[in-house]
C-alpha positions as CSV (number, residue, x, y, z in Angstrom):
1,X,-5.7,29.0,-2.7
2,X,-2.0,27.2,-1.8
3,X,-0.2,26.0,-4.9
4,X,-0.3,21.9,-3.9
5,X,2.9,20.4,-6.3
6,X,2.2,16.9,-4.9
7,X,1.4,14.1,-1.9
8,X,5.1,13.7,-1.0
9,X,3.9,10.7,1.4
10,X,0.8,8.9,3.4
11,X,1.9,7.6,6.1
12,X,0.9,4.2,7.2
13,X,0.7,2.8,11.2
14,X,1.9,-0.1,11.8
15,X,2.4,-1.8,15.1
16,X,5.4,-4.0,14.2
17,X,8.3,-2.7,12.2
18,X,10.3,-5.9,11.4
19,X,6.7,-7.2,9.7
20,X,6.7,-4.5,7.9
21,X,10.0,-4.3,6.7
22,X,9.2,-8.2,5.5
23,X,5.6,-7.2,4.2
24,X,6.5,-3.8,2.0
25,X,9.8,-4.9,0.9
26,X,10.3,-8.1,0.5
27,X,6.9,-9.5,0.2
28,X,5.5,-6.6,-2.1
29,X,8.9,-5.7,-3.2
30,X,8.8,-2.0,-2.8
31,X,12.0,-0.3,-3.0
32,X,13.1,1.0,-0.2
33,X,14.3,5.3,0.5
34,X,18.4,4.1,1.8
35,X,19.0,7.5,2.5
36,X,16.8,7.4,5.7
37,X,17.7,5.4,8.9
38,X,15.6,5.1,11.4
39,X,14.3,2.1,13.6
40,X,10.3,3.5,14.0
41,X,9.8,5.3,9.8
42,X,10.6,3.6,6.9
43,X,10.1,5.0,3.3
44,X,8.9,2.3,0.4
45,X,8.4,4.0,-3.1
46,X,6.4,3.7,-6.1
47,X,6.6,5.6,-9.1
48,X,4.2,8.5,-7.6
49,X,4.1,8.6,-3.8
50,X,6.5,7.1,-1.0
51,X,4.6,5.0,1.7
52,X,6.3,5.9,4.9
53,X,6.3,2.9,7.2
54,X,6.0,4.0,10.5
55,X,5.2,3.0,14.4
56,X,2.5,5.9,15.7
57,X,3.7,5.1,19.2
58,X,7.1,7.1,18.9
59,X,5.5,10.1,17.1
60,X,2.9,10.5,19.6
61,X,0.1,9.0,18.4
62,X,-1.8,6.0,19.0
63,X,-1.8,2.4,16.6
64,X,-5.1,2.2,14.2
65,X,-5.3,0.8,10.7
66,X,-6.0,3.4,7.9
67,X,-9.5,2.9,6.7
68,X,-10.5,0.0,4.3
69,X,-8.8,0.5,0.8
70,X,-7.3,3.8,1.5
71,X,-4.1,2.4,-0.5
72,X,-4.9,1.0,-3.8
73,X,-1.6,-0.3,-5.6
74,X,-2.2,0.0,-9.4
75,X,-0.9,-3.2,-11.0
76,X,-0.4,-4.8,-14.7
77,X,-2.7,-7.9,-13.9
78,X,-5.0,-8.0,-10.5
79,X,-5.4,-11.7,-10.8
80,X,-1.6,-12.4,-11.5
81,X,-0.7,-10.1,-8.5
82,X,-3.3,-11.7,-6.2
83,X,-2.0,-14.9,-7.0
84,X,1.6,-14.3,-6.3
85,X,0.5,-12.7,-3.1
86,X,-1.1,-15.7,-2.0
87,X,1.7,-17.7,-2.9
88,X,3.8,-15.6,-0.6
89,X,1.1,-16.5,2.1
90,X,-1.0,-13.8,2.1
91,X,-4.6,-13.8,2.3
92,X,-6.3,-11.6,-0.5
93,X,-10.2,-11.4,-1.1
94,X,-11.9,-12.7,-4.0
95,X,-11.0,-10.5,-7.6
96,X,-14.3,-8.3,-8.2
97,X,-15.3,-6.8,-11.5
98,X,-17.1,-3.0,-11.0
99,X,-17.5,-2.8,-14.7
100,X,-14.6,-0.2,-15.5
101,X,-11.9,-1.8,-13.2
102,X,-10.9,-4.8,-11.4
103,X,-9.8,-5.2,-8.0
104,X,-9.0,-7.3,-5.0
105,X,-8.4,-6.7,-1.2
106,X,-5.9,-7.8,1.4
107,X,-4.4,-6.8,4.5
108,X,-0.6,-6.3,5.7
109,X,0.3,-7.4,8.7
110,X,-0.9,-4.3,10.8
111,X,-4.5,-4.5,9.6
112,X,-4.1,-1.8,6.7
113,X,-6.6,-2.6,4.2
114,X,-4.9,-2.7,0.4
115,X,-6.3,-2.7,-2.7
116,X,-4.8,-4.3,-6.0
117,X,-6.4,-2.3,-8.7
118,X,-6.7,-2.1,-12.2
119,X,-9.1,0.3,-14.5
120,X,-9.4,-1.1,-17.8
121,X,-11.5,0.8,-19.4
122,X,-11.2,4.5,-20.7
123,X,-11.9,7.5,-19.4
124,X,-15.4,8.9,-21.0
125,X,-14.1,11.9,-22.9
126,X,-16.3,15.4,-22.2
């Protein structure tokens, strides 16, 4: 067994860096990592993982979206954050109910499906 501290990053294709700069900082208003400089990876953090922006395409890899939802953003309010998204001009799928949790999809401008997600109810305790 390895001794796993943390995910340090998950890295995230996209096929247009300048949209992505717009879309992770300005539009989401990530932080971005100042101490990197490069034109094809660009680091966004939250309180618990970095996003690393990057182009596949000058890493040797090919463009494709991550997988529906594999990036779920915890926030305070899903329907205030899906609102201010939309004001912003992006399109976000309707605010669901699962019974524990609320949640609502959209997409950045790659095609990398994000959720907004919040649990609101407790853990069961064992």
């Amino acid at each position: 067994m390895i001794d796993i501290e943390r995910v340090d990053y998950v890295r995230v294709p996209v096929d247009d860096i300048e949209q992505a700069k717009h879309f992770y900082g300005d539009v989401l208003g990530l932080p971005r990592n100042e101490r990197l400089d490069h034109d094809d990876w660009i680091e966004y953090e939250t309180p618990n993982v970095t996003l690393a922006v990057m182009t596949p395409h000058t890493h040797d890899d090919d463009f494709a979206p991550l997988p529906p939802s594999t990036i779920a953003l915890r926030v305070p309010d899903v329907a205030d954050a899906k609102a201010k998204l939309e004001a912003a001009g992006v399109e976000v799928n309707d605010l669901w109910d699962s019974g524990v949790c609320n949640g609502a999809g959209f997409s950045d401008p790659a095609g990398n499906r994000i959720l907004l997600h919040r649990r609101y109810k407790p853990y069961e305790q064992a």
